[in-house]
Backbone as JSON Lines, residues from 0, in Angstrom:
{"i":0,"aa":"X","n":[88.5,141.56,100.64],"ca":[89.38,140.78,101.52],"c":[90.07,141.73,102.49]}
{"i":1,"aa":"X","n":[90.03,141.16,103.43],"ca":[90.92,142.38,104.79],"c":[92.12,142.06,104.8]}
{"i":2,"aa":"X","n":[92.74,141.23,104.52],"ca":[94.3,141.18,104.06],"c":[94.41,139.83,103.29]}
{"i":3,"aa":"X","n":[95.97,139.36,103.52],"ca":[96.1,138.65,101.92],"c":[95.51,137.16,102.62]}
{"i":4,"aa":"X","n":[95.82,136.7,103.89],"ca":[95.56,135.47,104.45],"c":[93.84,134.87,104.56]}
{"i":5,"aa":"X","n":[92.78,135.98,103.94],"ca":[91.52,135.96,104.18],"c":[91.51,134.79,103.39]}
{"i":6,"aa":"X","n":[90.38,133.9,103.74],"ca":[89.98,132.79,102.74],"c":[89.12,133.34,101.6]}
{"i":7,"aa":"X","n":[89.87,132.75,100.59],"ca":[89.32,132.81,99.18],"c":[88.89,131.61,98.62]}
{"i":8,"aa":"X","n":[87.71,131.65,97.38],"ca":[87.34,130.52,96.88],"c":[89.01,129.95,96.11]}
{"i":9,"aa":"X","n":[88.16,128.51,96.56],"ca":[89.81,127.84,95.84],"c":[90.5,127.27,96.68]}
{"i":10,"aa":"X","n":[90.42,128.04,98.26],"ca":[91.43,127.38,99.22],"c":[90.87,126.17,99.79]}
{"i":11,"aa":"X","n":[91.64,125.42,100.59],"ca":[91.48,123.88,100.72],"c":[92.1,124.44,102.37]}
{"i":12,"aa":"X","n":[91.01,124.5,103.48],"ca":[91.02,123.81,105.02],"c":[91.4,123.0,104.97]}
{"i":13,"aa":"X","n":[91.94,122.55,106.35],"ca":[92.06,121.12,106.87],"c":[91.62,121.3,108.25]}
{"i":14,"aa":"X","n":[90.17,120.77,108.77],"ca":[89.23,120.82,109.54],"c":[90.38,119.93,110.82]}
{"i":15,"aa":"X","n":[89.61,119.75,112.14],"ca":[90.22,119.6,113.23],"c":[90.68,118.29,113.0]}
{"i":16,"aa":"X","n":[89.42,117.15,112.34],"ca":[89.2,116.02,112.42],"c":[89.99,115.05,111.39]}
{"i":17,"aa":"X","n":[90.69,116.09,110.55],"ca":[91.77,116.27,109.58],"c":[91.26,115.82,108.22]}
{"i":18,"aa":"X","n":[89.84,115.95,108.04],"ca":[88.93,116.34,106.64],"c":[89.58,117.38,105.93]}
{"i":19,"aa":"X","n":[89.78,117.55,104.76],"ca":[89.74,119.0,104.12],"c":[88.96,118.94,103.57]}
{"i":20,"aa":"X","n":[88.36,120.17,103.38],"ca":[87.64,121.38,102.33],"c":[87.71,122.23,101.42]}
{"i":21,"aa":"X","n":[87.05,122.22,100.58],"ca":[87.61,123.43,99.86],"c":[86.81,124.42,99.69]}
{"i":22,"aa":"X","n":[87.06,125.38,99.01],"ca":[85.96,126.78,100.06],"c":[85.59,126.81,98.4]}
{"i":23,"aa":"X","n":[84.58,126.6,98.11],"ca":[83.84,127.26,97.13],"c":[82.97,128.42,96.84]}
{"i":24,"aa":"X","n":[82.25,128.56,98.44],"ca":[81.1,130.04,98.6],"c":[81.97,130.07,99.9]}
{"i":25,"aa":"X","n":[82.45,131.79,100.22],"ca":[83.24,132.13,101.11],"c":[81.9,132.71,102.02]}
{"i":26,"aa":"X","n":[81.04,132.83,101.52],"ca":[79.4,132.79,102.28],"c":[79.24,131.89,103.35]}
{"i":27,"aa":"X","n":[79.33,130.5,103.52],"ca":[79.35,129.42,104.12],"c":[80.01,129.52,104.81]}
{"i":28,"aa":"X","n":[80.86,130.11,105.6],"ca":[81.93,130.03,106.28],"c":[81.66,129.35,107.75]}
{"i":29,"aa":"X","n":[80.63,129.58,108.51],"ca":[79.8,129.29,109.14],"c":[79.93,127.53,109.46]}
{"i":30,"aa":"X","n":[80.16,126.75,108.49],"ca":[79.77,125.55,109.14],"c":[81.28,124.94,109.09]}
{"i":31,"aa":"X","n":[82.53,126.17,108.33],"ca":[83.98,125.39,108.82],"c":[84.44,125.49,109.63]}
{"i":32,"aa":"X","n":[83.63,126.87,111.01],"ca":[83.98,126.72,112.23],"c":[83.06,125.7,113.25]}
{"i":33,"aa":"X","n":[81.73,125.08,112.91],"ca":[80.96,124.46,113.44],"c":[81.81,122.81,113.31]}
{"i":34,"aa":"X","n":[82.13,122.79,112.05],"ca":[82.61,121.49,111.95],"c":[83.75,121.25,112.69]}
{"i":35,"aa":"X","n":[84.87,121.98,112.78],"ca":[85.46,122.08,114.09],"c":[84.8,122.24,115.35]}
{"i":36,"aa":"X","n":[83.76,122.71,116.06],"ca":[83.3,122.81,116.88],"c":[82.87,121.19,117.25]}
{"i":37,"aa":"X","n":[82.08,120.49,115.98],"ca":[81.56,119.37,116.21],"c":[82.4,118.29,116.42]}
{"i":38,"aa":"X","n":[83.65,118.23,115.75],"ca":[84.67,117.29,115.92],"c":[85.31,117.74,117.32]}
{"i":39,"aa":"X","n":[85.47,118.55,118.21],"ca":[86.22,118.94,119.4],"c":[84.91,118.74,120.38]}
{"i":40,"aa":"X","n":[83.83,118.19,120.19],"ca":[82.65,118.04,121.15],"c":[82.51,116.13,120.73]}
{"i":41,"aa":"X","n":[82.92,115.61,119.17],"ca":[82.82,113.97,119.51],"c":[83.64,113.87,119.75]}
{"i":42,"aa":"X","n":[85.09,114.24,120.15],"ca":[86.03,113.5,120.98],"c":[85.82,113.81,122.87]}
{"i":43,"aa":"X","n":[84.91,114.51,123.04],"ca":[84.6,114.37,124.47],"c":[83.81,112.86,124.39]}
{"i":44,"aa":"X","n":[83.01,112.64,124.06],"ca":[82.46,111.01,123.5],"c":[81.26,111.39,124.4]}
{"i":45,"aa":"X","n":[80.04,112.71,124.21],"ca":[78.69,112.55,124.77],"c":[77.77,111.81,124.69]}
{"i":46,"aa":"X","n":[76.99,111.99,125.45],"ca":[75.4,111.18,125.2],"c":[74.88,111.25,123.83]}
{"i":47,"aa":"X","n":[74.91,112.91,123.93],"ca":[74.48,112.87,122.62],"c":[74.83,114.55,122.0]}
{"i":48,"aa":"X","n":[74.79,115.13,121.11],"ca":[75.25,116.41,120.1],"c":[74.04,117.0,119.81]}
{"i":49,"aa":"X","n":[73.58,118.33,119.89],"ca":[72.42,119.25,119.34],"c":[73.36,120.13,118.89]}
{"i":50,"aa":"X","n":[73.55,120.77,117.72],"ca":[74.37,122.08,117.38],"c":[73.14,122.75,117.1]}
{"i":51,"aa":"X","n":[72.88,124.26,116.95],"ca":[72.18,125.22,116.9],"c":[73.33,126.0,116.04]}
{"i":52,"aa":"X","n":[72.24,126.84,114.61],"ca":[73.34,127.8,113.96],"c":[72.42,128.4,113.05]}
{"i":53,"aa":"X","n":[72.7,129.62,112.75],"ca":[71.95,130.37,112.0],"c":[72.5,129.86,110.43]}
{"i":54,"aa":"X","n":[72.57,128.61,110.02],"ca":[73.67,128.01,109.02],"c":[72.93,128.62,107.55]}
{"i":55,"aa":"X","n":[71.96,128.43,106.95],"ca":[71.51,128.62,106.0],"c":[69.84,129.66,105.76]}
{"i":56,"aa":"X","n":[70.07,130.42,104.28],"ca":[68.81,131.14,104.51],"c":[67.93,129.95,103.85]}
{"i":57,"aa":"X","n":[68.43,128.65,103.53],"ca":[67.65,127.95,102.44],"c":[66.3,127.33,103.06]}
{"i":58,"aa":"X","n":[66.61,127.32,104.65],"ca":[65.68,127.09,105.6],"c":[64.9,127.97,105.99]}
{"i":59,"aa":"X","n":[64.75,129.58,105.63],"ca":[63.93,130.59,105.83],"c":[62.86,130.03,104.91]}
{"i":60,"aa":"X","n":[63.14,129.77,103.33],"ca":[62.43,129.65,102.25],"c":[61.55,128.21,102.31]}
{"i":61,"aa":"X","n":[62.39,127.35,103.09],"ca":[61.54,126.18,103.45],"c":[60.77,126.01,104.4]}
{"i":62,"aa":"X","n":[60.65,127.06,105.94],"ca":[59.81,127.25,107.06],"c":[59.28,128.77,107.63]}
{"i":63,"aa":"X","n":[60.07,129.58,106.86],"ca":[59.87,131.06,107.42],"c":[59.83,131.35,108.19]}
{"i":64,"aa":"X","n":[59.94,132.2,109.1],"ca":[59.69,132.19,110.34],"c":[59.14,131.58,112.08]}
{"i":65,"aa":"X","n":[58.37,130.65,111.23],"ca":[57.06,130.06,111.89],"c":[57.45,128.87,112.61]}
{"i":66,"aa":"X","n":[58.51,127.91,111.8],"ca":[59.15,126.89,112.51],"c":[60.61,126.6,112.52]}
{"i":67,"aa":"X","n":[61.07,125.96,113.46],"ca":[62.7,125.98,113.57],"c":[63.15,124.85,112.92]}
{"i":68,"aa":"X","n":[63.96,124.22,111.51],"ca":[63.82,123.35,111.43],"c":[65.21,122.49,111.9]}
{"i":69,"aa":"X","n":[65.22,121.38,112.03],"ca":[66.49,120.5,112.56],"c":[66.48,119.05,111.57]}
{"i":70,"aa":"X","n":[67.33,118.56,111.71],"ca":[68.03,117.39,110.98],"c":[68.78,116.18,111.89]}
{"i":71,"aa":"X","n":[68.27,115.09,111.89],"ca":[68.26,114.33,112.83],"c":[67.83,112.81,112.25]}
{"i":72,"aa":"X","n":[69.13,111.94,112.38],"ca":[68.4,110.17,112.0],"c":[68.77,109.54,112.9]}
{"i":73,"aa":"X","n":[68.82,109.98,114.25],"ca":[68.6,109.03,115.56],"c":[67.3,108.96,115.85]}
{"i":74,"aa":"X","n":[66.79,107.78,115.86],"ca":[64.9,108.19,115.81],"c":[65.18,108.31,118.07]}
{"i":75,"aa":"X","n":[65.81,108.34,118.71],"ca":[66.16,108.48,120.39],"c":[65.73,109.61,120.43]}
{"i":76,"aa":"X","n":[67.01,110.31,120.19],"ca":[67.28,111.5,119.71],"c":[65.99,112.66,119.27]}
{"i":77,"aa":"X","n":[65.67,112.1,118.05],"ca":[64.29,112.8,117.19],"c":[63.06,113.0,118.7]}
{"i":78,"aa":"X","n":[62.93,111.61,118.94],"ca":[61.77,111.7,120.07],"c":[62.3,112.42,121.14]}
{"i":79,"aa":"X","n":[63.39,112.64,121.84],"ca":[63.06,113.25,122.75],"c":[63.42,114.93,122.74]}
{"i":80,"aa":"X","n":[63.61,115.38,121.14],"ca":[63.92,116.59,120.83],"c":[62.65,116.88,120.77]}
{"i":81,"aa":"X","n":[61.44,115.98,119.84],"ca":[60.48,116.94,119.66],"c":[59.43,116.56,121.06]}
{"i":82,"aa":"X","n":[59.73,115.58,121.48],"ca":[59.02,116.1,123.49],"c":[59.47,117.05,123.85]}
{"i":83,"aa":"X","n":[60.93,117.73,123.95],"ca":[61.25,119.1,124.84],"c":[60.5,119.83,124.03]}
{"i":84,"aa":"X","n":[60.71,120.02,122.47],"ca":[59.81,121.0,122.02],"c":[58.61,121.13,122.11]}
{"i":85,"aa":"X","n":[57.9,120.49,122.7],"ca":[56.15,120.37,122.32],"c":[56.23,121.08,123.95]}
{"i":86,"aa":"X","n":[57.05,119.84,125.1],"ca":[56.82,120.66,126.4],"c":[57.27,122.02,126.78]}
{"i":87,"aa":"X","n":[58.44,122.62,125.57],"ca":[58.7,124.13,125.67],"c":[57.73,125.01,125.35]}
{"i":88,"aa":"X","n":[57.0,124.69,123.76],"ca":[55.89,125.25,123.43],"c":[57.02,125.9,122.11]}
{"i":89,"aa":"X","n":[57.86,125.77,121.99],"ca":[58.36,125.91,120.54],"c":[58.24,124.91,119.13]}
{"i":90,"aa":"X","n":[57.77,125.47,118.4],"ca":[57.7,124.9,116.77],"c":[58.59,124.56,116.04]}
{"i":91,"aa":"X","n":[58.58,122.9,116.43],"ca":[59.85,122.13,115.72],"c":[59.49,121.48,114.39]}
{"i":92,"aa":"X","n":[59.94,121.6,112.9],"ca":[60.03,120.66,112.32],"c":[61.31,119.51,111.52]}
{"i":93,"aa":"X","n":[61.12,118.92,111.7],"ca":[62.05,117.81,111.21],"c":[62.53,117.88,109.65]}
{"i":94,"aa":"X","n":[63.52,117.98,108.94],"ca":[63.84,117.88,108.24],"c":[64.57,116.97,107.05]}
{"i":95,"aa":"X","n":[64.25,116.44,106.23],"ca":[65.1,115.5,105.59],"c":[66.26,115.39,105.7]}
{"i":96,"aa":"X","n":[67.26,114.46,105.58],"ca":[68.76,114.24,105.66],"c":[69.12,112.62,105.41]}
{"i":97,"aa":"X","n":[69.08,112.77,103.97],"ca":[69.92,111.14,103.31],"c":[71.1,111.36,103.02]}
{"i":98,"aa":"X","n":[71.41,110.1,102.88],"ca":[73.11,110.09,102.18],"c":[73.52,111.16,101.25]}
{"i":99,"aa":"X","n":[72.42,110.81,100.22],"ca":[72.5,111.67,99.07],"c":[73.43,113.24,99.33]}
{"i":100,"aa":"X","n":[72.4,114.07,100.55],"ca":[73.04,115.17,100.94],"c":[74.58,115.51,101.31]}
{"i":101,"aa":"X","n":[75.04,114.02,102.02],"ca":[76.2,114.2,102.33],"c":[76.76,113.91,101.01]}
{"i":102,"aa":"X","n":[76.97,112.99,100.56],"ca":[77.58,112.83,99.13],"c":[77.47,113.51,97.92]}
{"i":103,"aa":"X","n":[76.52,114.74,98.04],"ca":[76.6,115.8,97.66],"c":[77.81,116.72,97.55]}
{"i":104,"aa":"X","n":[78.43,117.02,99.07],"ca":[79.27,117.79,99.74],"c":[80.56,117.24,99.58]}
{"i":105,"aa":"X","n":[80.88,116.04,98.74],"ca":[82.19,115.57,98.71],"c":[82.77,116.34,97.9]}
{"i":106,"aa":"X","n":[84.11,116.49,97.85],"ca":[84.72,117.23,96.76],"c":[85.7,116.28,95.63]}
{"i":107,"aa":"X","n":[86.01,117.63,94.84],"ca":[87.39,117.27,93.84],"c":[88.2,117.06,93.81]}
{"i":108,"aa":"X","n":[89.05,118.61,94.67],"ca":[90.08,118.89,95.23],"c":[90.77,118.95,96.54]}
{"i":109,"aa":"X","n":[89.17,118.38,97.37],"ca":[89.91,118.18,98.54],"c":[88.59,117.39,99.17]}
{"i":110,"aa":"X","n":[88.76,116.51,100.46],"ca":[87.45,115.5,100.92],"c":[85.97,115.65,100.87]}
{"i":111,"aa":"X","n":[85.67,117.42,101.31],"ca":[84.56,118.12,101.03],"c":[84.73,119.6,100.27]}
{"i":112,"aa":"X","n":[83.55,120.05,99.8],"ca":[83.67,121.13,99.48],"c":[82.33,122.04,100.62]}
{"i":113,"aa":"X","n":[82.36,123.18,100.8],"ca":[81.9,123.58,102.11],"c":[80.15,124.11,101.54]}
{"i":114,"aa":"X","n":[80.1,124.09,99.47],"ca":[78.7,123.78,99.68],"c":[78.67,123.24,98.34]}
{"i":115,"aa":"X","n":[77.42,122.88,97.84],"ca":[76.97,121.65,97.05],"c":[76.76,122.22,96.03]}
{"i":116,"aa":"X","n":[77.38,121.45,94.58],"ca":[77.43,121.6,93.54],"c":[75.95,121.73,92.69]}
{"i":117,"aa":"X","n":[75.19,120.32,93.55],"ca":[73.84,120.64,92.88],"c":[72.99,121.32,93.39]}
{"i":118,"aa":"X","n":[71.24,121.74,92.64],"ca":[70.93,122.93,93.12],"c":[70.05,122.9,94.72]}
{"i":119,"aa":"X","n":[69.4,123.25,95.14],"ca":[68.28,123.25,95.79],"c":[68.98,122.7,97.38]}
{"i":120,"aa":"X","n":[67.89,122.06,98.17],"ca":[68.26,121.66,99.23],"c":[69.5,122.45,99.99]}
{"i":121,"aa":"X","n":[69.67,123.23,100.4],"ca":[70.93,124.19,100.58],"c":[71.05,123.62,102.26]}
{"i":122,"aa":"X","n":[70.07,123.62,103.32],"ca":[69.98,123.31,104.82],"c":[70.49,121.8,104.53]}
{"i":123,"aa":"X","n":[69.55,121.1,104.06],"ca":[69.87,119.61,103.88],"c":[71.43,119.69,103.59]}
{"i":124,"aa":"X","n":[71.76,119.87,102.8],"ca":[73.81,120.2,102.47],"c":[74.14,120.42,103.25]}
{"i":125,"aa":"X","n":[74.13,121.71,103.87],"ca":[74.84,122.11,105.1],"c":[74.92,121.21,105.88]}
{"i":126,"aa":"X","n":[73.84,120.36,106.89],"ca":[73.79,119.36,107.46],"c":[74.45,118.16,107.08]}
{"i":127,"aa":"X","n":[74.32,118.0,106.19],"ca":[74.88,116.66,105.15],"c":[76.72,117.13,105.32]}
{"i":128,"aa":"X","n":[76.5,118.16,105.31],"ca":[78.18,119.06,105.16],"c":[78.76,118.19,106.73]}
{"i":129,"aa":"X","n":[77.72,118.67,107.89],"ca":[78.36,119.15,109.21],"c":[78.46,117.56,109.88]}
{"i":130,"aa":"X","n":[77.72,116.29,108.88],"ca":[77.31,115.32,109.25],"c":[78.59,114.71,109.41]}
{"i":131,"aa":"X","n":[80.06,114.83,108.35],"ca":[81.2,114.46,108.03],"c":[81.99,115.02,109.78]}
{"i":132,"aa":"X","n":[81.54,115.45,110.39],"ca":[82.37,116.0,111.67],"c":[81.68,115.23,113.37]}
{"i":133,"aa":"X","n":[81.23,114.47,113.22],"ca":[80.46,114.14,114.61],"c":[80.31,112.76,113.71]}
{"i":134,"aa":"X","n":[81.23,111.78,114.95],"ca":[81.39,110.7,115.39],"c":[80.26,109.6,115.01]}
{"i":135,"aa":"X","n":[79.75,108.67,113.96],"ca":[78.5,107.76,113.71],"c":[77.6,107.6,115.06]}
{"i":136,"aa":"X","n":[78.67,106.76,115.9],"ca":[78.0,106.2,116.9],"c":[77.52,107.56,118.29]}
{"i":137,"aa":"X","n":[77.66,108.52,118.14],"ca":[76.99,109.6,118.85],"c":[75.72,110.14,118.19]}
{"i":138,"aa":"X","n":[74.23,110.18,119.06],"ca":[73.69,110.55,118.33],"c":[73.45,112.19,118.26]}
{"i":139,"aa":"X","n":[72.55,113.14,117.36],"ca":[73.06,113.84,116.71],"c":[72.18,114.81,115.95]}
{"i":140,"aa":"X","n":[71.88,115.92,116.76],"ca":[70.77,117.14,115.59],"c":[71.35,118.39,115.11]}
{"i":141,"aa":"X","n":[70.95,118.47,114.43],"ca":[71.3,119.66,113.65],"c":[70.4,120.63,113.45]}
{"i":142,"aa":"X","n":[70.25,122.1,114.33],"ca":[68.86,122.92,114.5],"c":[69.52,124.25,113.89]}
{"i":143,"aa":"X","n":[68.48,124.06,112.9],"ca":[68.94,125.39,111.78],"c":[68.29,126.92,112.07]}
{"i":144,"aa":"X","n":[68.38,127.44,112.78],"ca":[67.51,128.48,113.29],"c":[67.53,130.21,112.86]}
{"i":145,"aa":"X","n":[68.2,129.46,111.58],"ca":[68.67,131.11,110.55],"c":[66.78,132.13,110.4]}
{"i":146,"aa":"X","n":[65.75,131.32,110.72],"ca":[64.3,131.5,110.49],"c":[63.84,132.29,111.35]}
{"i":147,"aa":"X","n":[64.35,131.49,112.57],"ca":[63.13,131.67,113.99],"c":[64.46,132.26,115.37]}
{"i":148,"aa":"X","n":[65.17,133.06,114.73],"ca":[66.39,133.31,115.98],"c":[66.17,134.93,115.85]}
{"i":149,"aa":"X","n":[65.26,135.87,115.27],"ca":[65.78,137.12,115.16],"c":[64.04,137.3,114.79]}
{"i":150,"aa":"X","n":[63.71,138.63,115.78],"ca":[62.29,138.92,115.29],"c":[61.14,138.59,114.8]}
{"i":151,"aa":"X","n":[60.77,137.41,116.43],"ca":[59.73,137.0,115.9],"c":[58.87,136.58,116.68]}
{"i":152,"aa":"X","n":[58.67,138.43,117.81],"ca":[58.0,138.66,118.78],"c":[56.29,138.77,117.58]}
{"i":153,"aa":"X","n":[56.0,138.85,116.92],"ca":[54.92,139.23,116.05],"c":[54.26,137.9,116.39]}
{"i":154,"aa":"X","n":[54.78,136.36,116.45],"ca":[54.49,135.17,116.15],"c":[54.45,134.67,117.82]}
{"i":155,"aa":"X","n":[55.38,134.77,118.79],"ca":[55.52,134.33,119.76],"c":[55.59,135.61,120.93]}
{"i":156,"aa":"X","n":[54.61,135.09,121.73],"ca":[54.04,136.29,122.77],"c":[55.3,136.91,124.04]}
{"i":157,"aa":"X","n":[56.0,135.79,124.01],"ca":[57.2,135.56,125.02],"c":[57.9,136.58,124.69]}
{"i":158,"aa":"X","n":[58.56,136.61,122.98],"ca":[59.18,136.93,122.46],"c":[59.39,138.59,122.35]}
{"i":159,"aa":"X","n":[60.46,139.25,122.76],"ca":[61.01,140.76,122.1],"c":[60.3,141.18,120.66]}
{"i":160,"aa":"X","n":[60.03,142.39,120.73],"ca":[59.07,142.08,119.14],"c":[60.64,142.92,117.91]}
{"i":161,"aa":"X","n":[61.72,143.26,118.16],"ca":[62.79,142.98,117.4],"c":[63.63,142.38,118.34]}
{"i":162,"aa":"X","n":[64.78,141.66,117.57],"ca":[66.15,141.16,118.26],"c":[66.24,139.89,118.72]}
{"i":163,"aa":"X","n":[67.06,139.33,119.17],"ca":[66.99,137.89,119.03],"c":[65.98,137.18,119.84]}
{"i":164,"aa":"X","n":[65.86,136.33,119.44],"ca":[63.96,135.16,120.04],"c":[64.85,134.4,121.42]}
{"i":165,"aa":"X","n":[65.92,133.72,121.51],"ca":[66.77,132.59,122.15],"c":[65.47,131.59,121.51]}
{"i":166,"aa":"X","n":[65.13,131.43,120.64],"ca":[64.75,129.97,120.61],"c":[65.54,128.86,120.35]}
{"i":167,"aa":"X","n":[64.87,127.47,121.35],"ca":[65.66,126.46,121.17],"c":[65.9,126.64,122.7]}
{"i":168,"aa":"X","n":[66.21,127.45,123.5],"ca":[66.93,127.79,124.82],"c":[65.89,126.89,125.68]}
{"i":169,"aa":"X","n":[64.45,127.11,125.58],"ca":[63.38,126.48,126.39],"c":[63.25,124.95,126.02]}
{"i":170,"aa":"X","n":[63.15,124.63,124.83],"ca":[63.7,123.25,124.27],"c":[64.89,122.0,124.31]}
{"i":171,"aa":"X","n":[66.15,123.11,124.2],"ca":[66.95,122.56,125.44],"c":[66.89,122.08,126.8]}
{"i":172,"aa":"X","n":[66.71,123.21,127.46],"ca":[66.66,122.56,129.04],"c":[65.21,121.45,129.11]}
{"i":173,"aa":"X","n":[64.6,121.62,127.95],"ca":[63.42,120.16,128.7],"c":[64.55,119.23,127.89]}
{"i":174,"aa":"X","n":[65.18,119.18,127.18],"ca":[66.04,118.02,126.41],"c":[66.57,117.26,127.48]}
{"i":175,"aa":"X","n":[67.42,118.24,127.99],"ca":[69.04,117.88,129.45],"c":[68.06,117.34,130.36]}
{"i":176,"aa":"X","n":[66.58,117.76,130.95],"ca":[66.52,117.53,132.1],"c":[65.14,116.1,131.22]}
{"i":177,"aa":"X","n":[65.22,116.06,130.2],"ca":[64.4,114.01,130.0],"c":[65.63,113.34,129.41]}
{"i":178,"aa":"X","n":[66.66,113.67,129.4],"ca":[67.35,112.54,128.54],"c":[67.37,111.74,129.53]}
{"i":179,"aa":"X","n":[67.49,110.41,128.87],"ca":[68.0,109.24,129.95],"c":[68.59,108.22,128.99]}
């Protein structure tokens, strides 16, 4: 700890959107500044929300390098994420995300806990986590790119062969420039 105010397991956030948390893996830390991020982006009231985050390695073990995966139940949304991706030429796959995941992430001691008691699915959680911060009626992806964001000129010709890929960057701008 770098001094006494560092978060420790045990402590209980209170997120922007005025959720609390309670910090169980001080590892995760990652999606209690996103979830603020996401609640200070649905009160602008957009079209629509893409977050990008290197959130979990649980998504290395589920795509490796090879594909970026995201989380998404706006089927709008879904379609015109994986058109920018196909017209970027980046490797998107879709990922599961039920209730289950979020109701996973509820807590004891405080509304959520920041990761999931049961085992497996670790990306799905996270998402399920970040799902509690962005508005129902906005739709809404979640691109996990802890896989495909760092060295992985070997796979993609474009790409630096160490250091970060920007993937997602080419996928984006076909997103902004088909939404309608």
């Amino acid at each position: 700890m770098p001094g006494p105010s560092a978060t420790k397991p045990g402590d209980i956030h209170t997120a922007r959107n005025g959720k609390t948390v309670e910090v169980n893996n001080t590892d995760a830390e990652g999606r209690l500044i996103l979830a603020d991020a996401l609640s200070d982006a649905t009160e602008l009231k957009p079209a629509f929300i893409v977050d990008s985050a290197t959130l979990t390695g649980a998504i290395v073990v589920a795509l490796g390098d090879l594909h970026t995966g995201y989380f998404c139940k706006n089927a709008k949304l879904t379609k015109h994420l994986n058109a920018a991706a196909e017209a970027a030429g980046e490797s998107l796959w879709q990922m599961p995300l039920v209730e289950e995941h979020a109701e996973d992430m509820k807590g004891v001691y405080a509304d959520l806990n920041n990761i999931s008691s049961n085992k497996g699915a670790g990306s799905a959680h996270g998402a399920g986590f970040l799902e509690f911060f962005v508005d129902k009626d906005i739709p809404w992806a979640h691109v996990d790119i802890a896989g495909t964001a760092w060295s992985t000129g070997h796979r993609i010709s474009y790409n630096p062969k160490k250091g970060a890929s920007g993937v997602m960057i080419r996928t984006y701008v076909e997103l902004a420039k088909s939404w309608s």
